[in-house]
C-alpha positions as CSV (number, residue, x, y, z in Angstrom):
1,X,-11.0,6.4,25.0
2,X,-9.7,4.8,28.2
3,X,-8.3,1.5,29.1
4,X,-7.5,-0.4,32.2
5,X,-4.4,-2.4,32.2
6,X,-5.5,-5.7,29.9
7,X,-5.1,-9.0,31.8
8,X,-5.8,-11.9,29.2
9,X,-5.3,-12.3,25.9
10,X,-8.5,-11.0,25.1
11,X,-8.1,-8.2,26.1
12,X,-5.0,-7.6,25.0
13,X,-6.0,-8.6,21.5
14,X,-8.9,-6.0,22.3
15,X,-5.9,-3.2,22.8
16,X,-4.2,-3.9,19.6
17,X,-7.3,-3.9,17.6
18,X,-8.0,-0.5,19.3
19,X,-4.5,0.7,18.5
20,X,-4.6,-0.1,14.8
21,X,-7.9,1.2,13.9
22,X,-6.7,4.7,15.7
23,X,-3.2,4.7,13.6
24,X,-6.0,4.1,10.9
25,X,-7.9,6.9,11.5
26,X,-4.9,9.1,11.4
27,X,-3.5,8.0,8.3
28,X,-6.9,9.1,6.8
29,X,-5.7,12.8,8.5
30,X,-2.0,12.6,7.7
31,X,0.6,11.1,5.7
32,X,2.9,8.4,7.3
33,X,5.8,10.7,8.3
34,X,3.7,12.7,10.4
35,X,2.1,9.6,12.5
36,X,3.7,9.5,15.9
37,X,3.3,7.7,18.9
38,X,2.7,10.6,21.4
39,X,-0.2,11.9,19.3
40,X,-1.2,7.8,18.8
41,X,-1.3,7.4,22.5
42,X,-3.1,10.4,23.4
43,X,-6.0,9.6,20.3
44,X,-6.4,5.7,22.2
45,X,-6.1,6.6,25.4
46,X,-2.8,5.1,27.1
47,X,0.3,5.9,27.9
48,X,3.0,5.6,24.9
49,X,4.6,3.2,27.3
50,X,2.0,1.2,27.5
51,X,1.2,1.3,23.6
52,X,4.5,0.0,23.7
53,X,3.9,-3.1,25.2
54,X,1.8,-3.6,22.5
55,X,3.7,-2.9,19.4
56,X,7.3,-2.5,19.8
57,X,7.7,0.5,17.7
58,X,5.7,3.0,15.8
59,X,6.8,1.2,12.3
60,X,5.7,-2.3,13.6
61,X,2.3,-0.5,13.9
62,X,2.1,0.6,10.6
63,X,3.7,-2.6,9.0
64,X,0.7,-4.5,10.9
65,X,-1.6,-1.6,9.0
66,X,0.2,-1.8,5.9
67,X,-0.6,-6.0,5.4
68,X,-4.4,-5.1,6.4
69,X,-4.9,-2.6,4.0
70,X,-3.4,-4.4,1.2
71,X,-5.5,-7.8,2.6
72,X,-8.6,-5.7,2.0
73,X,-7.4,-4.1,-1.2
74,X,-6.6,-7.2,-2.5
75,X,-10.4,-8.2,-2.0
76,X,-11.8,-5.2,-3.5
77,X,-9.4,-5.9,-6.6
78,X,-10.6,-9.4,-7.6
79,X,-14.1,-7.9,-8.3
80,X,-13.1,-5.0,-10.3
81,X,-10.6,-7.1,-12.3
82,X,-13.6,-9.3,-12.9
83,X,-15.2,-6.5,-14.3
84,X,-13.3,-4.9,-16.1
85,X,-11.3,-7.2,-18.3
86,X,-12.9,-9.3,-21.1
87,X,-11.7,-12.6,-20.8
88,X,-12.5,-13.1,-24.7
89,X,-9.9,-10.1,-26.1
90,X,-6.8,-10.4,-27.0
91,X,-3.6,-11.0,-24.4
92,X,-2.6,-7.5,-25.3
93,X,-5.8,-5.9,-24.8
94,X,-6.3,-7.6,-21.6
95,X,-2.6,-6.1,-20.5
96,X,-4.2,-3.1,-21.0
97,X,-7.8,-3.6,-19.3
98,X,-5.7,-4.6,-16.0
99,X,-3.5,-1.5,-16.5
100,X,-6.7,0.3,-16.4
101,X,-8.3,-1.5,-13.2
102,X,-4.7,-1.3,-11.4
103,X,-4.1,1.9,-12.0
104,X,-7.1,3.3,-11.2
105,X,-7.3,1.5,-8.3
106,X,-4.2,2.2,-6.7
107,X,-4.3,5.7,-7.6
108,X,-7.8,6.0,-4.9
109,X,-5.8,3.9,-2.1
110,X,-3.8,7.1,-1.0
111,X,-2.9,5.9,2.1
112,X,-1.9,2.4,0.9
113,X,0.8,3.6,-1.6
114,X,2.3,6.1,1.3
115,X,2.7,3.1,3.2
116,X,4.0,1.5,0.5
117,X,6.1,4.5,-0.1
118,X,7.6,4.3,3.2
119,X,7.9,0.7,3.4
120,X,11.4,-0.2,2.9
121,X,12.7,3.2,3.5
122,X,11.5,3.8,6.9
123,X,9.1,0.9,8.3
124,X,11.4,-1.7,8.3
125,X,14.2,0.0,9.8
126,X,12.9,-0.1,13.1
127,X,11.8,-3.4,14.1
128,X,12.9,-6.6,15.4
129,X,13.9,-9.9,13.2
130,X,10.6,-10.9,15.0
131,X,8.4,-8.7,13.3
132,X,10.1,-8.2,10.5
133,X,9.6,-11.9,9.7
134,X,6.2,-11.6,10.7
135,X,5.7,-8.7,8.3
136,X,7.5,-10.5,5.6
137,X,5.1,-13.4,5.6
138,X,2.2,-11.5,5.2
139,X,3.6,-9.8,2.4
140,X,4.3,-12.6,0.7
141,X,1.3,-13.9,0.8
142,X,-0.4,-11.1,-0.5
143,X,1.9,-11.1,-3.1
144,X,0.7,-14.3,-3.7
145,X,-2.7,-13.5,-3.8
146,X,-1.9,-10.5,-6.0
147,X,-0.8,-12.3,-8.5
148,X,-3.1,-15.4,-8.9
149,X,-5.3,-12.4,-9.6
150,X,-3.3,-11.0,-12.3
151,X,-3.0,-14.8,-13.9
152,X,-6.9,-15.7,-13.3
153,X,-7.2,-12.8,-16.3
154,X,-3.6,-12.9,-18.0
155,X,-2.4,-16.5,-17.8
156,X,0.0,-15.8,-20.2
157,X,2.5,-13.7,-17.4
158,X,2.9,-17.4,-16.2
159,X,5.4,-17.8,-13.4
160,X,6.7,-13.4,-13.8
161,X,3.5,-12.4,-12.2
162,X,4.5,-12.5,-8.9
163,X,7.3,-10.1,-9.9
164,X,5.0,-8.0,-11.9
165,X,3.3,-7.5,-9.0
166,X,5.9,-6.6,-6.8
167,X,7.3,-3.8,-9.4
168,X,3.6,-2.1,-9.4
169,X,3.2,-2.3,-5.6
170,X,6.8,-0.6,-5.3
171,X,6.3,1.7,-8.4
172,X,2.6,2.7,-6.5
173,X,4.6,3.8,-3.7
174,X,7.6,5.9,-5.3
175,X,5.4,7.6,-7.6
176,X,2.4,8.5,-5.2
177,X,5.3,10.8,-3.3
178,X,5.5,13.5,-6.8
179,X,1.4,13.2,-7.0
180,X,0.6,15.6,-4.1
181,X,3.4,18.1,-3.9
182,X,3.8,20.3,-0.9
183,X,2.7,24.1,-1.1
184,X,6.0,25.6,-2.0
185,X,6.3,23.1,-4.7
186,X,3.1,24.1,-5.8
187,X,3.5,27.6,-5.8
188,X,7.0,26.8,-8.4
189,X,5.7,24.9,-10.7
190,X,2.7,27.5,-11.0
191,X,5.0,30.2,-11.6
192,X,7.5,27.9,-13.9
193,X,5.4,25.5,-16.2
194,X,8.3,24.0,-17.0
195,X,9.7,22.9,-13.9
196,X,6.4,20.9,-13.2
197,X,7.8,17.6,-15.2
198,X,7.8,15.9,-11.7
199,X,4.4,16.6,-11.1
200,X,2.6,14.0,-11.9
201,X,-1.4,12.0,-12.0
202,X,-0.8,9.3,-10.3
203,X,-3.1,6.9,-12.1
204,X,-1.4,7.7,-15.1
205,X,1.9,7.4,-14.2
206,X,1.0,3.9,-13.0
207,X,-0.9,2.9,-15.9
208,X,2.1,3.8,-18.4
209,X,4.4,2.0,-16.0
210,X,1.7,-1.1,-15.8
211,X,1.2,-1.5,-19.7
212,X,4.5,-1.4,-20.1
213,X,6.1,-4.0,-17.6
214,X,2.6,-6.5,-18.5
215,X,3.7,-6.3,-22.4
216,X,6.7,-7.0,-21.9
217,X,6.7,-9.6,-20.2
218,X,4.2,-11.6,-22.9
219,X,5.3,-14.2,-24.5
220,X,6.5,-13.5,-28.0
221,X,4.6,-15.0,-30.5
């Protein structure tokens, strides 16, 4: 892919677009920490100079991917919760039907909890109050529109769902790093059962860590 230098908006909206969808396609190849803008520029077809005109940084890239993905998620999630919980069970029960959507969702978006992984750690180190504002905003508002899902099935949460929601987005993120260990890692906990404790399923993981934060924070009776 080739481009000639853009000269409207249109086409420069035509560059970004072109831009995310190839940091996309690599994050389907490669885990975050390995995404950089030499081999971005060469996969879209300008100069990392001229990506940069674009996106300030590699990390405002994948903050822009980061609020897409979750967006789209976020769609996918309000029919599966539909689904799968019974709106006629019990408050407890339905804690543990959304455990079982959310974990198993998450635990299939792969590249959504590395971004989430890397999120605070890395992404936003790199980026101007600008962007980072920018990012913010659209967070929040997925946030938002996570948890109006969680209360459309759970009303009880009440006003903690949009903090239940934040702990499983961050908890899907810390906890997808120790689901797909390196080789060498691999290779010790093969030879050492024991030391494997920090190998963990992912979905799991997340649904123990769901159930647990959603029953706590029912109302007692």
């Amino acid at each position: 892919m080739t481009f000639q230098r853009a000269r409207s908006e249109e086409q420069r909206a035509v560059r970004r677009q072109a831009i995310l969808e190839t940091t996309s396609a690599m994050l389907d190849e490669m885990p975050v920490a390995e995404v950089t803008l030499n081999e971005l520029s060469r996969r879209v077809g300008l100069a990392k100079t001229a990506v940069l005109r674009y996106f300030e940084s590699r990390e405002a890239i994948l903050l822009d991917l980061l609020n897409d993905r979750t967006t789209t998620w976020l769609t996918g999630l309000g029919r599966e919760l539909a689904q799968g919980v019974d709106p006629s069970r019990s408050a407890l029960e339905r804690a543990e039907q959304i455990a079982d959507v959310l974990s198993l969702s998450l635990s299939a978006q792969t590249v959504l909890c590395d971004l989430f992984g890397a999120q605070g750690g890395v992404l936003e180190h790199n980026v101007s109050v600008e962007v980072a504002r920018r990012h913010k905003r659209a967070a929040i508002a997925n946030l938002a529109a996570m948890a109006d899902l969680v209360r459309r099935h759970l009303p009880e949460v009440g006003d903690q769902a949009e903090l239940f929601c934040l702990q499983v987005l961050l908890l899907s993120g810390s906890l997808s790093a120790y689901d797909t260990p390196p080789p060498s890692l691999l290779a010790v906990y093969e030879s050492e059962p024991a030391l494997a404790v920090f190998h963990i399923d992912l979905r799991a993981a997340l649904r123990i860590a769901i159930v647990t934060s959603l029953v706590g924070i029912l109302p007692r009776p």
